[in-house]
N, C-alpha and C positions, 0 to 999 in steps of 0.2 A: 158754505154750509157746514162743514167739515170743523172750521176752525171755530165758529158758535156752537155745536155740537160741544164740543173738547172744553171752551168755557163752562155752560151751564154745566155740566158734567163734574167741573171743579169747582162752582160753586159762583161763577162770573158771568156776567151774562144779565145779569139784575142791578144794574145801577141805576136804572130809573125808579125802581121798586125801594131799593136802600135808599135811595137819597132821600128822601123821607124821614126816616126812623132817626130819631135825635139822637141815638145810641149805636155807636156801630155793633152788628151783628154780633161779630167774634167776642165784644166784651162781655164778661160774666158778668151776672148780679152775685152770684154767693160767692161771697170771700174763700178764698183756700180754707182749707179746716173744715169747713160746718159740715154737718151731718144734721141726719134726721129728717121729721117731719117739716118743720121749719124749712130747710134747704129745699126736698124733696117739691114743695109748693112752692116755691120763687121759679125753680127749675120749669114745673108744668105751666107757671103763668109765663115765663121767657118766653118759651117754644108756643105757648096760644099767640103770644103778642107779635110774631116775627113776620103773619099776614100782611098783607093791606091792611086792612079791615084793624088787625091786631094793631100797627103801627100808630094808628088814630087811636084807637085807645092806649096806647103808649105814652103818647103826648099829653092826653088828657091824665092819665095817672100819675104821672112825673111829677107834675104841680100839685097833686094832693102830698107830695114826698110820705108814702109810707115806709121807705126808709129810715126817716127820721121817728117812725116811732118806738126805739125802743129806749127813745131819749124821757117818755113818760114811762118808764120804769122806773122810775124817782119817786115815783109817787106811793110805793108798796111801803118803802123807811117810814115815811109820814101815817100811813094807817096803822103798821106796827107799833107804832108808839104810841098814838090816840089808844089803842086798845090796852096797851102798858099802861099808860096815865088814866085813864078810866076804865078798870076792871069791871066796874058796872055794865057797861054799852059790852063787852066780851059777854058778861054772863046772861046778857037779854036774846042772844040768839046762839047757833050753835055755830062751830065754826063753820062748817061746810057752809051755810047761810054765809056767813062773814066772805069767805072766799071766793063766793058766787057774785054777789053785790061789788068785792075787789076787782075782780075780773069784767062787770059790768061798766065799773067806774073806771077801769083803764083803759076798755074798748069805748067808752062815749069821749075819756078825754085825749084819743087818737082821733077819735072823727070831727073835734071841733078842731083841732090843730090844724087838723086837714085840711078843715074850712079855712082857716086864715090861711093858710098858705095858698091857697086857690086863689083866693083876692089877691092877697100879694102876690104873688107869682103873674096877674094880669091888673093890675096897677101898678107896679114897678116896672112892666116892661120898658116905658120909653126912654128910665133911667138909666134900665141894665143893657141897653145896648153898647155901651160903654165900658162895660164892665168887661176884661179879657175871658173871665169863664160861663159871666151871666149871659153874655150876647148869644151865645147858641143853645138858649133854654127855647122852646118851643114859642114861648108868646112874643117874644122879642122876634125871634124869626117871622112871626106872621102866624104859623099853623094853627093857631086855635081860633074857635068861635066865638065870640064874646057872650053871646043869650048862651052858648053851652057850657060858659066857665062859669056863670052865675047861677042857671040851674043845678050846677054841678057844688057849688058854693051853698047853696040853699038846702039838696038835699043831703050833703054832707054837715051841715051845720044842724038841720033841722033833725036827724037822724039822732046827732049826740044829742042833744038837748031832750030827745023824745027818751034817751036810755037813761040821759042825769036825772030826769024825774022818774024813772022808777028806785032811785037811790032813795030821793029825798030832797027837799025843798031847800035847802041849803047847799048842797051839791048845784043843782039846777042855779040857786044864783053865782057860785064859783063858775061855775061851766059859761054862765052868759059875759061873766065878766073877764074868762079867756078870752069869749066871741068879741067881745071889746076891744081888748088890747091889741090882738093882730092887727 
């Protein structure tokens, strides 16, 4: 009793509970360096997701890779120039407008990425079992639900497409034909 005592105490004692979590505990999501708000919320979703309860949705979040969104910050170059090359569309709103609909347009085209990568992420599974880094993604393991990666793929999909149409109807069909391409 003594020597299970002394484990949990240092932090062992939970290996049924870790073996689970796709990610071992100890590793960080924030890279050395960051600060801020940014850091500050990666930090308080770690520590939500270290439960049970948290570790399933760990799995499930891992395949939408929100990591990988800050790889559509590519997309601010391409609006700054449209507004360079047509001074017009700049002077038809003010910018604070312009920045809102930016910020609209970046957060709709992280949730349709998301979506693909959802699909992917559970349609490549029987592939990436082969793969030395992909075999220990969560769907290749087994741990996900199939109807909850599809609802998960639906309402992520469906969510940006609901925000690309407050852009604008040419947005919307960019946005559907991201949803394509994944």
């Amino acid at each position: 009793k003594k020597e299970k005592a002394a484990k949990r105490a240092h932090g062992g004692g939970n290996e049924r509970r870790n073996a689970a979590l796709p990610i071992p505990q100890a590793r960080r999501i924030v890279p050395a360096g960051h600060t801020g708000f940014h850091s500050l919320a990666i930090i308080m979703l770690e520590r939500a997701l270290t439960s049970e309860t948290g570790s399933i949705l760990k799995r499930y979040a891992s395949i939408a890779r929100p990591d990988h969104w800050i790889k559509n910050i590519f997309m601010l170059p391409g609006t700054a120039l449209a507004l360079a090359l047509y001074p017009e569309l700049a002077a038809e709103r003010s910018f604070s407008s312009h920045a809102v609909s930016t910020l609209i347009a970046l957060i709709s085209t992280c949730l349709v990425a998301s979506a693909n990568y959802t699909i992917n992420e559970w349609l490549d599974a029987d592939t990436d079992k082969f793969h030395p880094v992909k075999s220990s993604r969560p769907a290749v393991r087994g741990e996900l639900d199939g109807r909850l990666v599809y609802a998960q793929y639906a309402v992520l999909a469906l969510a940006g497409l609901a925000l690309a149409a407050t852009i604008g109807k040419v947005f919307v069909v960019f946005s559907v034909l991201l949803l394509l391409m994944g």
